[in-house]
C-alpha positions as CSV (number, residue, x, y, z in Angstrom):
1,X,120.5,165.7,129.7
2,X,116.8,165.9,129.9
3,X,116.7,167.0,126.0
4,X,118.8,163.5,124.9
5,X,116.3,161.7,126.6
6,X,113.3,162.6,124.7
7,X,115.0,163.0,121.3
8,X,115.7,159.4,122.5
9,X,112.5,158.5,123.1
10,X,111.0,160.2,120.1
11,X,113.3,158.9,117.5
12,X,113.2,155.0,116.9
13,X,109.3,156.0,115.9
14,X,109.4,158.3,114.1
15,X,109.7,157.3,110.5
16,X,107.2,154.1,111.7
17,X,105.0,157.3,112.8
18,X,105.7,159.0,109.6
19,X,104.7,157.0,106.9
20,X,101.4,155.8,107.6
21,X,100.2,159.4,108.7
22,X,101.7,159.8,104.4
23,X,99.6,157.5,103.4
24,X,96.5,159.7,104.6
25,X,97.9,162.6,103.0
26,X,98.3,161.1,100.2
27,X,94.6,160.3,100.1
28,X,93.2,163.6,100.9
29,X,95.7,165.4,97.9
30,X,93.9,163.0,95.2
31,X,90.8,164.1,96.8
32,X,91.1,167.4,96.5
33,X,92.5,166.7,93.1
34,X,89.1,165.4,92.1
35,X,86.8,168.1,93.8
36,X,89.2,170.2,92.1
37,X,88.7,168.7,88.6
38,X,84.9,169.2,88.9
39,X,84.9,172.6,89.8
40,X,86.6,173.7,87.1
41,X,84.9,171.6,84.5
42,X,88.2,170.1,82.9
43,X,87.9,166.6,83.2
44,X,90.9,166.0,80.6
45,X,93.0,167.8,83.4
46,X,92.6,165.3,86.0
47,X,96.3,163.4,85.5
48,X,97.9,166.8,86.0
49,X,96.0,168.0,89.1
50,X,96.7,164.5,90.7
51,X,100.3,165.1,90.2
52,X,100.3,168.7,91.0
53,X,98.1,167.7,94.7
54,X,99.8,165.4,95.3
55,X,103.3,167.1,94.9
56,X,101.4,170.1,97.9
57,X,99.5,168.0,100.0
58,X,102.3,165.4,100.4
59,X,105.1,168.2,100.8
60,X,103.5,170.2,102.8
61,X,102.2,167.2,105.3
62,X,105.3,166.1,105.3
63,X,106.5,169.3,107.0
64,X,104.0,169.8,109.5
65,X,103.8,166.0,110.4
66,X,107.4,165.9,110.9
67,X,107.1,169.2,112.8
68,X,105.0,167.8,115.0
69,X,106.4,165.0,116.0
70,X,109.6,166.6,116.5
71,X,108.0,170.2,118.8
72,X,104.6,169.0,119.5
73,X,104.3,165.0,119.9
74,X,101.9,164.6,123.6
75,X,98.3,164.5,122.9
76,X,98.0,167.8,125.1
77,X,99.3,171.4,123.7
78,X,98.5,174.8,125.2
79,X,96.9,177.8,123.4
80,X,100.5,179.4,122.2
81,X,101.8,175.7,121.0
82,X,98.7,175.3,119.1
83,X,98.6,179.2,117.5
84,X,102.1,178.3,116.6
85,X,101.4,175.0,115.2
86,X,98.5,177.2,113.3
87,X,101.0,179.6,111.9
88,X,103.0,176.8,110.8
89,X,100.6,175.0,108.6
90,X,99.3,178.5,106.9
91,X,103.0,179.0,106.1
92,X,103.8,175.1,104.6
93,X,100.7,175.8,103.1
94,X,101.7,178.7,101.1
95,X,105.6,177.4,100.1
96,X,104.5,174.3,99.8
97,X,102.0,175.5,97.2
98,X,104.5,177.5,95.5
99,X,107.0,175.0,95.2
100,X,104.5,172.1,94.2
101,X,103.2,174.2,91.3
102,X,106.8,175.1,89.9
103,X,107.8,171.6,90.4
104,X,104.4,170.6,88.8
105,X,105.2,173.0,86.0
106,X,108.9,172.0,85.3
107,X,107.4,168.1,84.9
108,X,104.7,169.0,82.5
109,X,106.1,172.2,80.7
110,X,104.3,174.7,81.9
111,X,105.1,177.6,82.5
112,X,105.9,178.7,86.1
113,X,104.9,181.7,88.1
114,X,108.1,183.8,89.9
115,X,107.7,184.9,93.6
116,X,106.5,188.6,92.2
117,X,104.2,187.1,89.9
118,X,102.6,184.1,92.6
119,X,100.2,186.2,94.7
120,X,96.9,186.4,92.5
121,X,93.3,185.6,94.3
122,X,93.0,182.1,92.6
123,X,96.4,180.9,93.9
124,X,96.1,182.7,97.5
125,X,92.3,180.7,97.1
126,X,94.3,177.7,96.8
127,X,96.8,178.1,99.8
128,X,93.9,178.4,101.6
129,X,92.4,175.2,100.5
130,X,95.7,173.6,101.6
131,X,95.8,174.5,105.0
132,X,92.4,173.7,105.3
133,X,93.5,170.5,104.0
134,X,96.2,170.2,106.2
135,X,94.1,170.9,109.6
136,X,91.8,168.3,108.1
137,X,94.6,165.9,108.1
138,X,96.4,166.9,111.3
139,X,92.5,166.8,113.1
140,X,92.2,162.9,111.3
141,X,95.5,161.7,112.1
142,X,95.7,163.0,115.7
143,X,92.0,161.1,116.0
144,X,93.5,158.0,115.5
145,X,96.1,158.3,118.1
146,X,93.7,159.3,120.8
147,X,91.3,156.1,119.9
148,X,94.9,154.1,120.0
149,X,95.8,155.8,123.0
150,X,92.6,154.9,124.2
151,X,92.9,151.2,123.2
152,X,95.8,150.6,124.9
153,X,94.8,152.7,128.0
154,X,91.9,150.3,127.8
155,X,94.0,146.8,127.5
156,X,96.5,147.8,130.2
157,X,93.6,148.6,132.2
158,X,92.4,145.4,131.6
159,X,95.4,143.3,132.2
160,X,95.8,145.1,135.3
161,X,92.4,144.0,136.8
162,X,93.4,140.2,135.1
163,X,96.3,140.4,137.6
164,X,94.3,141.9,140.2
165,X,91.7,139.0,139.7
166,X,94.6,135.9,139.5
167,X,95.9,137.2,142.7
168,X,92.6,137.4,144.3
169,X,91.6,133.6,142.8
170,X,95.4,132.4,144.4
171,X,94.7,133.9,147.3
172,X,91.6,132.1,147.4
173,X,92.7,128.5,146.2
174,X,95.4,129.1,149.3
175,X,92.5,129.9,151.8
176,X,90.4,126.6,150.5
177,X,93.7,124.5,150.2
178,X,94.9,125.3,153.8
179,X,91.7,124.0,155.1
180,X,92.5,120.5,153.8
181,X,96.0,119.9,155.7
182,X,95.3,120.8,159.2
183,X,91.5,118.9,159.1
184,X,93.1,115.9,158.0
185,X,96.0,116.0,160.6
186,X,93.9,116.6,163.9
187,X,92.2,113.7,163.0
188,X,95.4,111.4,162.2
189,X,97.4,113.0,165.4
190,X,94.3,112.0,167.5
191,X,94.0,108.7,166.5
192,X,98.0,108.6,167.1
193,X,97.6,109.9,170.9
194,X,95.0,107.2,171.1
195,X,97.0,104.1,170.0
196,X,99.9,105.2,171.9
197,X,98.2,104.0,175.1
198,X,96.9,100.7,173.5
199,X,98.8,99.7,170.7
200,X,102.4,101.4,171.0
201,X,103.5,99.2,167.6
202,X,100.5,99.9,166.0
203,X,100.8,103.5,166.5
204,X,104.7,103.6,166.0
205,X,103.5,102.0,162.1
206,X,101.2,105.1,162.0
207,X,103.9,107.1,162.9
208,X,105.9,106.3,159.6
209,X,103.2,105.7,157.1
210,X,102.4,110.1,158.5
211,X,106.0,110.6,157.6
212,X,105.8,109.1,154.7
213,X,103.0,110.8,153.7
214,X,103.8,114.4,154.7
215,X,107.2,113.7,152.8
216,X,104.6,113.5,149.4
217,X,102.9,116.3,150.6
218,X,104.6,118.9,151.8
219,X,106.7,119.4,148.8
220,X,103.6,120.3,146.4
221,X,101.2,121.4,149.1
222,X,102.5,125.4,148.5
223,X,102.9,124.8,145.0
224,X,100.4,126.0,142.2
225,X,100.0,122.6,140.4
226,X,101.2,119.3,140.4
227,X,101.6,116.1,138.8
228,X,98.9,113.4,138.6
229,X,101.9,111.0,139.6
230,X,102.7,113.3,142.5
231,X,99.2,113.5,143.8
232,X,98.4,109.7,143.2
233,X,101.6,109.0,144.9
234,X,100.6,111.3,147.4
235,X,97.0,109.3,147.7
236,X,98.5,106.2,148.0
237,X,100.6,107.5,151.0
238,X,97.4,108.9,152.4
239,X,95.5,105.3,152.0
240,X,98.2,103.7,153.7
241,X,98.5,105.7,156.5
242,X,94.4,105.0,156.5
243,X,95.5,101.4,156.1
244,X,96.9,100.9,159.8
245,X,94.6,102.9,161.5
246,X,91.4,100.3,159.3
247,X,94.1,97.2,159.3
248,X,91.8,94.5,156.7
249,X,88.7,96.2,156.8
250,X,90.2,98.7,154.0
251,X,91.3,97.6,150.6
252,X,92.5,100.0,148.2
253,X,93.9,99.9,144.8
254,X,95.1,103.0,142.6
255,X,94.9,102.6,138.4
256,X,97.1,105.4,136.7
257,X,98.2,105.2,132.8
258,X,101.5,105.8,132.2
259,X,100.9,108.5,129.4
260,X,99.0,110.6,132.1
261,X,101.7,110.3,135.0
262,X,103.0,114.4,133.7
263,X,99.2,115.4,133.2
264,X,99.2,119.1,135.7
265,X,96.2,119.6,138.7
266,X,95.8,121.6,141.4
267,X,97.9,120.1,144.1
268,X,96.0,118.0,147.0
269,X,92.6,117.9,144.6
270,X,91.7,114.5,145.5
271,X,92.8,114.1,149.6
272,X,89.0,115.5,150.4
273,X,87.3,113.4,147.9
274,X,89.3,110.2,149.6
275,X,89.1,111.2,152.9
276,X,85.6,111.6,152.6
277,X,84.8,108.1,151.0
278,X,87.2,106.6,154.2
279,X,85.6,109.2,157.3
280,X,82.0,108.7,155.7
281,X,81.8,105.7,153.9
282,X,84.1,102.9,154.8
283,X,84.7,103.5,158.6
284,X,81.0,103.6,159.7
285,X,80.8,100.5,157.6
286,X,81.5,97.8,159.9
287,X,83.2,95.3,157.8
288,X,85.1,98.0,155.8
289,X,85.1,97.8,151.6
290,X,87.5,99.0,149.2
291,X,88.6,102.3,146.9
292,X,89.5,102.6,143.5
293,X,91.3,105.7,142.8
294,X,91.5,105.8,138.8
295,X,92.1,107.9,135.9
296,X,91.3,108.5,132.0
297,X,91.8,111.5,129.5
298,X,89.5,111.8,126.9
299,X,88.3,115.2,124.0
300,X,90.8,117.0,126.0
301,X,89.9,116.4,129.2
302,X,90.9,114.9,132.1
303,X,88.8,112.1,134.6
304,X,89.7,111.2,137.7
305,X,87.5,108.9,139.6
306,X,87.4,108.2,143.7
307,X,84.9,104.7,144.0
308,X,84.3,103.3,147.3
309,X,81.9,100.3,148.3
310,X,80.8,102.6,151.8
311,X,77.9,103.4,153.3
312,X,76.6,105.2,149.6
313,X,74.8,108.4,149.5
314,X,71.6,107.2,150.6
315,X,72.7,105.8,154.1
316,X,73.0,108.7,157.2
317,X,76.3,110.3,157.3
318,X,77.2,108.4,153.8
319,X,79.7,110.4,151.0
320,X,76.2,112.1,150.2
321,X,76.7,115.1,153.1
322,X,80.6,116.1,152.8
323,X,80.3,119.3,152.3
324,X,78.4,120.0,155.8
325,X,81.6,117.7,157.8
326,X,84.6,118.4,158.9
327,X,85.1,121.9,159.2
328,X,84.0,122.5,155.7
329,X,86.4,120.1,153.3
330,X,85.1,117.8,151.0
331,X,83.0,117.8,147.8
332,X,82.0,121.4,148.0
333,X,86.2,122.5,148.6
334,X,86.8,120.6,145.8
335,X,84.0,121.7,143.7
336,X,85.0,125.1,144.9
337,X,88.7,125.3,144.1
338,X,87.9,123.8,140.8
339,X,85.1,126.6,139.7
340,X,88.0,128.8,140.4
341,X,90.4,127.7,138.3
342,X,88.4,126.7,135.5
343,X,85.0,127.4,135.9
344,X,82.2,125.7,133.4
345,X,85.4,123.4,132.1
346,X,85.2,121.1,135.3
347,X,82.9,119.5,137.5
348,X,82.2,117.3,140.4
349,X,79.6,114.4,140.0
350,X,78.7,112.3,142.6
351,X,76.7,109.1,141.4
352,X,75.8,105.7,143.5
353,X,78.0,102.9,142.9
354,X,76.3,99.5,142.1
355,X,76.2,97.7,144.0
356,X,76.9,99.5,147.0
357,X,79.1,102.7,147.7
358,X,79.3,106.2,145.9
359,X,81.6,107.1,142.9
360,X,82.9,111.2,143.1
361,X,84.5,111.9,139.2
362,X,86.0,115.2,138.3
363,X,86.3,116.3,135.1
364,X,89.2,119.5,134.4
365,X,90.4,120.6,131.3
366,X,93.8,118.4,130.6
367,X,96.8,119.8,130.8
368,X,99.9,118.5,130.1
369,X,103.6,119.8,129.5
């Protein structure tokens, strides 16, 4: 059973195997054709020595490729597999030799030599010369399937650290992601408790509009990526929710274009960027302002903008110091996750807004189905 299973694995590539590792035979023989041609000073005999190499050095490779493959195909042998494989080549070498030269003979009419009459120093000289030949083509052809070997030991290595890597950034974009949900909870169930006393309508309204917008949440907040629909739908729950707890002193207004509704993001991108411009620009503001939530595509990539007529960057505890509030979410998470992802293809600007406020726009690469 073990013996089917690696004639099974050997076979399917081993013409593939074969015929390239002819090619470089074939090469050497014409070779040695020419160095032969020289040394003997019979230029005018070149055609026929070409023939007649090529008729051993392809033969005989043949033989001891195929042999190879077949007995001998790891990269690793031990001493008595390669003294075998030694005596191998020295014999191809010599009947290879024989019958190339009385093949060589019957194509151009010369006479051949019998078995009796074959062993003379110059032939024996040439045997030699052909197993030399041969070991110089087993050496070159075994070279290139250790650097392959190498090369693809080298690429799986390298995919496997890729993998390594991508689990390592997902694990991370899961760590920065998870801060977001529970931050921006606490603060929405506190402000519940606290209208419950005061307000029980008021805080039954807040009740729904956190329904609502944990139902366009919570089905994208595990996921990979989203839509820009989903997360501006997701936004416009968030603002509402925001809405009751601000009642007029917050206006808001979202601007998506239709062709960008299927455009892919990290899920949740902009909730840190919004709650920011609400908790640090629009709230300490006594009479409130608006947000613009918009988008745009252009060269390839994709621009989202988060405007709000707040406190600005300038003012204490304005948009200009998320980073260091609430437990860590804000610009910096969002710059973060992004660097992840995509590194120098996105970025986080943050600008003042005339004639009040602060603008946040993130450029990512744009992505679409």
């Amino acid at each position: 059973m073990p013996i089917h299973s690696h004639s099974d694995t050997v076979e399917p590539g081993l013409l593939s195997r074969l015929l390239p590792d002819l090619g470089i035979a074939l090469a050497i023989s014409v070779a040695a054709a020419v160095c032969i041609t020289l040394v003997v000073g019979r230029p005018e005999t070149l055609a026929e020595q070409l023939v007649y190499s090529s008729f051993i050095g392809v033969g005989a490779f043949f033989v001891v490729d195929l042999a190879r493959l077949r007995l001998w195909p790891g990269p690793l042998r031990r001493p008595g597999q390669w003294g075998a494989f030694l005596l191998l080549m020295l014999v191809t070498a010599a009947v290879t030799h024989f019958a190339g030269t009385r093949m060589g003979g019957m194509l151009f009419g010369h006479p051949a030599p019998t078995l009796a009459e074959y062993p003379t120093t110059g032939r024996l000289s040439l045997v030699i010369l052909t197993f030399f030949c041969l070991c110089a083509m087993v050496l070159l052809i075994e070279h290139r399937e250790r650097l392959g070997r190498i090369k693809r030991e080298h690429q799986e290595a390298r995919l496997r650290a890729e993998v390594v890597e991508r689990q390592a950034l997902q694990a991370q974009l899961r760590l920065l992601q998870a801060q977001i949900e529970p931050h921006m909870l606490f603060n929405t169930l506190a402000n519940l408790q606290g209208l419950i006393a005061i307000d029980p309508d008021r805080a039954s309204l807040m009740l729904d509009q956190l329904i609502q917008y944990l139902r366009a949440t919570l089905g994208v907040s595990r996921s990979e990526s989203t839509t820009l629909e989903q997360e501006f739908s997701a936004m416009d729950a968030y603002l509402g929710l925001m809405g009751v707890r601000m009642g007029e002193r917050l206006v808001y207004r979202l601007e998506l274009p239709p062709q960008l509704r299927s455009a892919r993001l990290p899920p949740l991108l902009l909730q840190p960027l919004v709650e920011n411009a609400i908790v640090h620009g629009l709230e300490p503001k006594i009479e409130g302002g608006d947000v613009l939530i918009s988008a745009d595509a252009r060269d390839g990539l994709l621009e989202i903008t988060v405007r709000d007529s707040g406190l600005g960057l300038a003012a204490p505890g304005g948009s200009g110091k998320p980073a260091h509030r609430g437990g860590g979410v804000g610009v910096a998470t969002t710059r973060e996750r992004l660097h992840v992802l995509y590194g120098e293809r996105a970025s986080v600007l943050l600008v003042p807004a005339q004639p009040e406020g602060t603008i946040v726009r993130l450029t990512l690469p744009l992505e679409t189905p």
